[in-house]
C-alpha positions in Angstrom: 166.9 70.8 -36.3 165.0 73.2 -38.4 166.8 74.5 -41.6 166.2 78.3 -41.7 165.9 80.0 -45.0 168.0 83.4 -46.5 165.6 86.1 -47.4 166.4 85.8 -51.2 165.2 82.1 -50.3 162.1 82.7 -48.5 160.8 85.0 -51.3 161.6 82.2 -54.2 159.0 79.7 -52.3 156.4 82.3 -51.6 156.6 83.8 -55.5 156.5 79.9 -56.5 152.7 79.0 -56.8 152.5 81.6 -59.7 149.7 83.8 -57.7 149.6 87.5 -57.5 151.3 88.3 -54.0 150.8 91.9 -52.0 154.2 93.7 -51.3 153.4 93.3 -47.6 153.6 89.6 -48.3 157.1 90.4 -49.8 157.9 92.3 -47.0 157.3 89.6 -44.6 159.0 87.3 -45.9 162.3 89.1 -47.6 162.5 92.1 -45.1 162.3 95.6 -45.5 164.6 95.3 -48.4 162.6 93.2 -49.9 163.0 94.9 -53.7 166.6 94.8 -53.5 166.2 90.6 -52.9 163.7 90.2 -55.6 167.0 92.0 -57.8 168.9 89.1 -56.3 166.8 86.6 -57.3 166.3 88.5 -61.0 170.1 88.0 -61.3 170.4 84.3 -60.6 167.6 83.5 -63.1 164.6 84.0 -60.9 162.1 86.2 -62.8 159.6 88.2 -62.0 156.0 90.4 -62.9 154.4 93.9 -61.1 151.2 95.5 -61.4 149.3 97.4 -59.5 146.3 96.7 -57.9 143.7 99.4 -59.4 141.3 99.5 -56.1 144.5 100.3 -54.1 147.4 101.6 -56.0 149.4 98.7 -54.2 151.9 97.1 -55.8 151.5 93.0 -56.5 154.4 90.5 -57.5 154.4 86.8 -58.9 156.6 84.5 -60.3 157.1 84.2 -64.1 156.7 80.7 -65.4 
């Protein structure tokens, strides 16, 4: 039997190889409310960067070392 993952869960592995990660990314795999997941993870030591992408005004996450 499969394990299946939280949210807050899903978006710690996909934030974990250190690359830059579209929000739709995020959205896939923490939800709609993905931001207030990412806060989540923020408060249980989990940090985190944004910039925006300059070709498309999207926002990009990844994982702090």
């Amino acid at each position: 039997m499969a394990v299946k993952l939280t949210r807050c869960e899903a978006l710690r592995r996909l934030l974990a190889d250190g690359r830059w990660h579209h929000m739709r990314e995020l959205q896939e795999a923490g939800g709609y409310r993905y931001g207030a997941r990412l806060w989540s993870n923020r408060q249980r030591g989990f940090d985190h960067e944004v910039k925006r992408d300059p070709k498309t005004g999207a926002y990009l996450y990844r994982r702090t070392p």
